[in-house]
C-alpha positions in Angstrom: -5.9 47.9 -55.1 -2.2 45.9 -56.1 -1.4 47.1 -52.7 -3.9 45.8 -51.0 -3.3 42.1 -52.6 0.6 42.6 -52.6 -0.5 43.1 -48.0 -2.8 40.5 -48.2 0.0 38.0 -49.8 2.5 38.7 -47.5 0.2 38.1 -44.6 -0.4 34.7 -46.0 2.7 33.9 -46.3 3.6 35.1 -43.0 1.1 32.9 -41.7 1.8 30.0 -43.4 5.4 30.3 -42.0 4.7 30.5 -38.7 2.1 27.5 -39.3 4.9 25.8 -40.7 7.2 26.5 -38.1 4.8 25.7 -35.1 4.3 21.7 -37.1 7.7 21.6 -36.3 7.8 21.4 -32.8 7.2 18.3 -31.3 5.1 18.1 -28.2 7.3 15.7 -25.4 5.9 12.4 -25.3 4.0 10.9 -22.2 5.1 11.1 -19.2 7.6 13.7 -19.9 4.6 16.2 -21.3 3.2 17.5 -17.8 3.7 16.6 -14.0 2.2 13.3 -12.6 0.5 14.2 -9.2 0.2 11.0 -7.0 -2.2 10.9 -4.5 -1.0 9.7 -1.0 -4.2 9.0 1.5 -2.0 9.2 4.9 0.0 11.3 6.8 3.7 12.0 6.1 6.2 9.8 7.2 4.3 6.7 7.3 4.9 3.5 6.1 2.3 4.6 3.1 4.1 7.9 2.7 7.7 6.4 2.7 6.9 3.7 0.6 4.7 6.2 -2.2 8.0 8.5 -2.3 10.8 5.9 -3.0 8.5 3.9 -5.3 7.7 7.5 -7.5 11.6 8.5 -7.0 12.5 5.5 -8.6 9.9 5.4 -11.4 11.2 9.2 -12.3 15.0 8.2 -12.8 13.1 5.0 -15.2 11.3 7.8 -17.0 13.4 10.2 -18.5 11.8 13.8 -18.3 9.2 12.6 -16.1 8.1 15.0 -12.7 6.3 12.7 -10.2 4.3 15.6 -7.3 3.2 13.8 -4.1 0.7 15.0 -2.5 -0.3 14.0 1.3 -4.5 13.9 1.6 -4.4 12.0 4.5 -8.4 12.8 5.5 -11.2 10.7 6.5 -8.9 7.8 7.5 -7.8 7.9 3.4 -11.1 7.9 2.0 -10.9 11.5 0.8 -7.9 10.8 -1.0 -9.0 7.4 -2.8 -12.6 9.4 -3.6 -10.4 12.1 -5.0 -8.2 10.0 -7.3 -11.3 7.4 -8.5 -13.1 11.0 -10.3 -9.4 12.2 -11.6 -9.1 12.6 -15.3 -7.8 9.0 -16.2 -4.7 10.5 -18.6 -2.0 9.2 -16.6 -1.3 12.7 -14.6 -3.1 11.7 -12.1 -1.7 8.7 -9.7 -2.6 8.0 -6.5 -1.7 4.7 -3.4 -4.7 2.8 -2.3 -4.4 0.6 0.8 -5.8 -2.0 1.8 -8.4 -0.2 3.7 -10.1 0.0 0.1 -10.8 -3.6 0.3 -12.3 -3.3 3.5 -13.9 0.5 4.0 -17.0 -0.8 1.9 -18.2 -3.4 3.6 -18.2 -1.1 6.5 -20.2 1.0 4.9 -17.2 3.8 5.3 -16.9 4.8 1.4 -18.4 3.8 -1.9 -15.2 3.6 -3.8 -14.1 -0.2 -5.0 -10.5 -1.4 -6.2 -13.1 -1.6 -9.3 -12.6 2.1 -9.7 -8.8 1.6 -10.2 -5.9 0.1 -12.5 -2.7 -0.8 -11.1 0.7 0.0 -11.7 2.3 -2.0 -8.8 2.5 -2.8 -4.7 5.4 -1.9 -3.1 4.1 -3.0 0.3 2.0 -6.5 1.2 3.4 -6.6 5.0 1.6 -9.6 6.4 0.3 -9.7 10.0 2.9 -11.5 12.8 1.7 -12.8 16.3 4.5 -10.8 18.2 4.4 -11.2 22.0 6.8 -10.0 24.7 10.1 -11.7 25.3 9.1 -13.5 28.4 5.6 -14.7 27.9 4.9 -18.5 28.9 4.6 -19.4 25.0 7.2 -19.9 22.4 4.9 -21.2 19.7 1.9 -20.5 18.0 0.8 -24.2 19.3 1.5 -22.9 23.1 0.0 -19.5 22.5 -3.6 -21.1 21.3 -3.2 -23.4 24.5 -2.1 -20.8 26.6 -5.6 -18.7 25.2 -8.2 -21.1 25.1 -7.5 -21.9 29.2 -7.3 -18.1 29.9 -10.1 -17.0 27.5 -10.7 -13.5 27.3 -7.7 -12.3 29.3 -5.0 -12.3 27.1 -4.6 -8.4 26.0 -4.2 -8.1 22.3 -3.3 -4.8 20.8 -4.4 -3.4 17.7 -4.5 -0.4 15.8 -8.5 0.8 16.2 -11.8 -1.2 15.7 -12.0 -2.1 12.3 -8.8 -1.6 11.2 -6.5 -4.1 9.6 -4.6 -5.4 12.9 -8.1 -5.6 14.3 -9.7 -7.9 11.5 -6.2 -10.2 11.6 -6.9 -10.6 15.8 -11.0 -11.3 14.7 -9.7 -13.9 12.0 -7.7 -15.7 14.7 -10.1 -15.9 17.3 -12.5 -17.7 14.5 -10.0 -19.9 13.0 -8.8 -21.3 16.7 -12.1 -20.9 18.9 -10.5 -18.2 21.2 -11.4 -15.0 22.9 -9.2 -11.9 23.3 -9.3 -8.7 25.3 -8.9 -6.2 22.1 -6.9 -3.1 23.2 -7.6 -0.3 20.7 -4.4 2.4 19.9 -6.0 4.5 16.8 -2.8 6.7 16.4 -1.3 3.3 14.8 1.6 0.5 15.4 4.2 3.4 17.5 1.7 3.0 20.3 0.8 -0.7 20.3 5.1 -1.6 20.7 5.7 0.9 23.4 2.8 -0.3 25.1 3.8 -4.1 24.2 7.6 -3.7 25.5 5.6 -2.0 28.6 3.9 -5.1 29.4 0.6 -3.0 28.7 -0.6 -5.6 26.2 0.7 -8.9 26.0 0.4 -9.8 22.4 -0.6 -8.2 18.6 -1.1 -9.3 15.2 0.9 -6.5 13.2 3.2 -5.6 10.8 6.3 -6.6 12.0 8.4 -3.5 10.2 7.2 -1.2 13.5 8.2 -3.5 15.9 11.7 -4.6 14.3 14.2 -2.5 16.7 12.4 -4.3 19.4 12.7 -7.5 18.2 16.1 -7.2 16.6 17.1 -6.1 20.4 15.1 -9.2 22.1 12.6 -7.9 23.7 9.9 -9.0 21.6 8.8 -12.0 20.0 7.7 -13.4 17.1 5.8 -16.6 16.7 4.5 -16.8 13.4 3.7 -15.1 10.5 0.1 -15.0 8.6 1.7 -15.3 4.7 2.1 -17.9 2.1 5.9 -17.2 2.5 8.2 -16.6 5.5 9.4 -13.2 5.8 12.6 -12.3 4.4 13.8 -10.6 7.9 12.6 -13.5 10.0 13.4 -16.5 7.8 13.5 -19.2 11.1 9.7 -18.0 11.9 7.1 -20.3 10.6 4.1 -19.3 8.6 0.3 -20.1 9.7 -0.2 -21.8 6.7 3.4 -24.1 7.2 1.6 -24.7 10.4 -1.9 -25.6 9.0 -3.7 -22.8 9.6 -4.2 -21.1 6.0 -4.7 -17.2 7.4 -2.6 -14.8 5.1 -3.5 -10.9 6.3 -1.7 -8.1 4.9 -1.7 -4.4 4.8 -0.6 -3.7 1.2 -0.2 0.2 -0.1 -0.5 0.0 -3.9 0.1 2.9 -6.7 -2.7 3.2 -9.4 -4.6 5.4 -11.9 -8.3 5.7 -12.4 -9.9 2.7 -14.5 -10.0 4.7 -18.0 -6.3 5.5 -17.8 -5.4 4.8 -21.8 -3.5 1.5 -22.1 -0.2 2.3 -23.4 0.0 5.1 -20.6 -0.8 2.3 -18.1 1.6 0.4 -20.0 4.5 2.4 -19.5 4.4 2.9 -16.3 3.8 -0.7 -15.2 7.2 -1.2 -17.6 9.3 1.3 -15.3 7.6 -0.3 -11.9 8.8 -3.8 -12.8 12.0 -2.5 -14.1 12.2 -0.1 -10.6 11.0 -2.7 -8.1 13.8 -5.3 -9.2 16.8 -3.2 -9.1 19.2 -3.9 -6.4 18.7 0.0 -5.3 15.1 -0.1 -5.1 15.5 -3.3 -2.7 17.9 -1.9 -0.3 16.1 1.8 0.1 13.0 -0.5 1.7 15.1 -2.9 3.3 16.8 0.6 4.8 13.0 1.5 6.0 12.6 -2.2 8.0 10.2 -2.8 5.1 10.6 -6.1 3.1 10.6 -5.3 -0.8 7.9 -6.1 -2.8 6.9 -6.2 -6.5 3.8 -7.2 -7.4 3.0 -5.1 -10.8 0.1 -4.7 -12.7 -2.4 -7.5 -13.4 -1.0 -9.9 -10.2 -1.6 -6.2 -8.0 -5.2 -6.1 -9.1 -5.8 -9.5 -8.4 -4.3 -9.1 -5.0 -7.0 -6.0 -4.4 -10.0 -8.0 -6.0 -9.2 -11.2 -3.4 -8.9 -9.1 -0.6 -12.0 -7.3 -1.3 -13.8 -10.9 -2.0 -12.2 -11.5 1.4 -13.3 -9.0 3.5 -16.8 -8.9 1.6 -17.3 -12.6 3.3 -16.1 -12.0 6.8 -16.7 -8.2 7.6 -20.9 -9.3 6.7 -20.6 -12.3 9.4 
């Protein structure tokens, strides 16, 4: 019997030494306790793509022990990806881009997921649409262009990048703001097609990000003649704005990181820290000026309200 209690004893205290010694480890903190998968709803080596993996590259070297995981999920034009990311576990493991295709895919009736399903972290790209037109086209202004389209209604060819995409709603804006008509030209496999067939004289105008067609313009043979932003692009600073020019149109196709709407505060918190220290370093700034893309920060609350007005936006026009 005083064996069996002298056993039973020592098994206690064994336990309570290893209970004792397992207290003592600390578990990492967050984000360093477990990889952070971010969801990326195009195909490699897009401007969403290249944007998503400098913007988590960055974040990682802000976050010490952190492993960002990109993970292409490019189907259904991105909708499987943003559906995929709105039902993740809201922990802050899960991170994901939404573009601005989630602002307009609703009131298309494409996909039921909202920019309601989603808090940001931050936008590394708002690229705003420019009228670009070949080098020697019979207008040099945004003034001349209008005149030149409303006394050759319906002929001028303006490329886009599918029906209801973004390029396609900036062309459908203009015509209602000015009164005019276009011949729309779609190119679904995106902006490669619409400047080779633009320098080709296929087309002889689009409303586009201007990033795609930079080589081409930086070499002269393209144009631009304005820009629809609040601000004149930082490449193209002697190009006017619609808005400078009274026409208050400001389209852009932004790509912005977030994590689904329960993520807990302080994780959101963290990470929204790092993106605004990331996104104004002079590193961050030249890798997307490398790209042809203009850097952008717009973190956390102001990138929610930038996916809310667009949404509001598109709500109003895509129903008319």
């Amino acid at each position: 019997m005083r064996k069996i209690i002298v056993i039973l004893m020592m098994t206690a205290m064994l336990l309570g030494m290893a209970g004792c010694s397992g207290g003592s480890e600390k578990k990492a903190a967050y984000p360093a306790d477990g990889d952070i998968t971010v969801i990326i709803p195009k195909a490699p080596g897009g401007g969403t793509d290249t944007s998503a993996r400098g913007l988590i590259s960055f974040l990682q070297k802000e976050l010490n022990g952190s492993k960002f995981v990109p993970v292409n999920k490019p189907d259904g034009g991105g909708i499987t990806g943003m559906a995929e990311l709105a039902r993740a576990k809201p922990d802050g493991h899960t991170l994901g881009m939404v573009t601005v295709e989630l602002a307009m895919f609703p009131h298309q009736g494409k996909a039921a997921v909202t920019n309601k399903e989603f808090v940001s972290v931050c936008a590394p790209i708002a690229a705003p649409a420019a009228l670009i037109v070949t080098k020697d086209a019979p207008y040099n202004s945004l003034a001349e262009f209008v005149k030149y389209a409303k006394a050759n209604s319906g002929k001028i060819r303006m490329g886009n990048s599918g029906t209801g995409a973004i390029w396609h709603i900036a062309a459908l804006n203009f015509e209602k703001e000015f009164g005019v008509q276009f011949k729309h030209v779609p190119y679904p496999k995106g902006s490669a097609d619409v400047a080779a067939s633009l320098a080709g004289k296929h087309i002889d105008a689009t409303l586009a990000d201007p990033s795609a067609f930079k080589s081409r313009i930086d070499a002269g043979s393209l144009k631009i003649l304005a820009v629809m932003a609040d601000a004149r692009s930082e490449f193209y600073p002697n190009v006017p704005t619609f808005k400078e020019l009274g026409h208050p149109l400001a389209i852009r196709a932004w790509a912005a990181l977030v994590a689904p709407k329960d993520t807990p505060k302080e994780r959101l918190d963290i990470l929204r820290k790092a993106a605004e220290k990331a996104c104004n370093s002079k590193e961050y700034k030249d890798y997307f000026r490398k790209q042809g893309i203009a850097p952008t920060a717009i973190i956390g609350n102001a990138c929610d309200k930038m996916m809310a007005d667009d949404d509001a936006m598109y709500a109003k026009f895509l129903k008319k």
